[in-house]
C-alpha positions in Angstrom: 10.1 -32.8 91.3 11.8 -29.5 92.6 11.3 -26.4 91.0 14.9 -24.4 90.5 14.2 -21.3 92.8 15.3 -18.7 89.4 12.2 -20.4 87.6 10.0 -19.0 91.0 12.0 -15.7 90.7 11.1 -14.9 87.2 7.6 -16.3 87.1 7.4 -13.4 90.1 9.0 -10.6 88.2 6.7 -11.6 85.3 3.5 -11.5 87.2 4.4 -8.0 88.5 5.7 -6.5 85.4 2.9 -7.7 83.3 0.1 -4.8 84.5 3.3 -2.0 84.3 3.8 -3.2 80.4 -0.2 -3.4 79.8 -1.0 -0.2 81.0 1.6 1.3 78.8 -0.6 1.0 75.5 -4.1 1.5 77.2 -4.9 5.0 78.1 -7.0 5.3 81.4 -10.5 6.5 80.8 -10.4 10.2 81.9 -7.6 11.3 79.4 -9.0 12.9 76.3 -8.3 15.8 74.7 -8.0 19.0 75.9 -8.6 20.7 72.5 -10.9 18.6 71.1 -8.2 17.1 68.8 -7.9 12.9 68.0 -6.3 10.9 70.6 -3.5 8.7 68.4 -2.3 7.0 71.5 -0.8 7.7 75.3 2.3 6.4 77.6 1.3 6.2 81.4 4.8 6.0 83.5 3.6 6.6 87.4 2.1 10.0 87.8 3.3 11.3 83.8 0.6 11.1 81.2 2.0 11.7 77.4 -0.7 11.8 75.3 -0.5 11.6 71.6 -2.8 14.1 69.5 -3.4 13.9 65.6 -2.0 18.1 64.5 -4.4 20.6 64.2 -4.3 23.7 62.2 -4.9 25.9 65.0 -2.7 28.7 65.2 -1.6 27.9 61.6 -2.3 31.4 59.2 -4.2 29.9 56.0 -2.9 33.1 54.0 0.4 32.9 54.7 0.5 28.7 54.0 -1.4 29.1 50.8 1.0 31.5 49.8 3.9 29.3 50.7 2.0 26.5 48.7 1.9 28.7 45.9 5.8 29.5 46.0 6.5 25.8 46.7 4.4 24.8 43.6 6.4 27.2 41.2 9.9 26.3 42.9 10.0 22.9 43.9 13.7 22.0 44.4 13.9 25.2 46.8 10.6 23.7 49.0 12.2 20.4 49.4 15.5 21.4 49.8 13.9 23.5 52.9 12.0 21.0 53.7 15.0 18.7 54.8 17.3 21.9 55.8 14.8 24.4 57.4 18.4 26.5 58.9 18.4 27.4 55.3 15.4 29.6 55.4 17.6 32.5 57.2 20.6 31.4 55.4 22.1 34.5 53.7 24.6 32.6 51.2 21.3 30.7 50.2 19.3 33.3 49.8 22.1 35.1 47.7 22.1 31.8 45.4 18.1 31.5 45.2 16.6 35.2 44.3 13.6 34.4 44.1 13.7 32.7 47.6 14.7 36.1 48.8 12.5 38.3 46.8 9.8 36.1 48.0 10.5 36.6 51.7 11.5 40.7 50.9 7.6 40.7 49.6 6.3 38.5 52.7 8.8 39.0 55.7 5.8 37.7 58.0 6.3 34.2 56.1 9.6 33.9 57.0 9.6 35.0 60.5 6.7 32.7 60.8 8.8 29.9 58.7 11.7 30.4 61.1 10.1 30.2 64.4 8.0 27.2 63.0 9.1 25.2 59.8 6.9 22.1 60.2 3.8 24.6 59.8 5.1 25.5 55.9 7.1 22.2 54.6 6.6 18.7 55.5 9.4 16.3 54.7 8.4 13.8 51.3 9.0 10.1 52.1 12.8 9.4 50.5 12.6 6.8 47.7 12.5 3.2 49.1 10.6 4.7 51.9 
């Protein structure tokens, strides 16, 4: 019984692509964390490492979060309308509707340079409903 000459061709493409697909998933040995933070996964393609790290709060102010947390508690709908829009933080015409978004970064500009350079340090998006 012959053996169709594609069957031979794939069976050879499998055998060589199989290590290329495994080694996507499994990290080698000598990558760890340069900062001490969790590992959550890595991508070897060739020579390029990406490796995954669980967020740390380094370089994250406590002060000025907590005091975001403290607005954000008081004025919901304004955190979580940020939250999904963050281009709304230096939004004048929104600011102009919410005063007490504005009065709130008159009294802490340091928050909302902060907020602007770096949203996902002060809101973190909700899961939508269904999700």
């Amino acid at each position: 019984m012959l053996v169709p000459a594609w069957v031979i061709q794939m069976g050879l493409i499998g055998c060589l692509a199989l290590p290329a697909i495994a080694q996507e998933n499994m990290p080698p040995e000598s990558v760890r964390s340069q900062n001490g933070a969790k590992v959550l996964g890595t991508v070897v393609r060739g020579n390029t490492t990406i490796i995954f790290e669980a967020a740390g709060t380094r370089g994250i102010d406590s002060n000025k979060l907590s005091m975001w947390d403290q607005f954000a508690e008081e004025h919901p709908k304004i955190a979580s309308t940020l939250a999904y829009k963050p281009s709304l933080i230096s939004d004048s015409s929104y600011l102009t509707k919410h005063p007490e978004l504005a009065s709130f970064f008159q009294a802490h500009p340091d928050i909302s340079d902060a907020m602007q350079e770096n949203p996902g340090n002060f809101v973190a998006i909700p899961p939508r409903p269904g999700e």
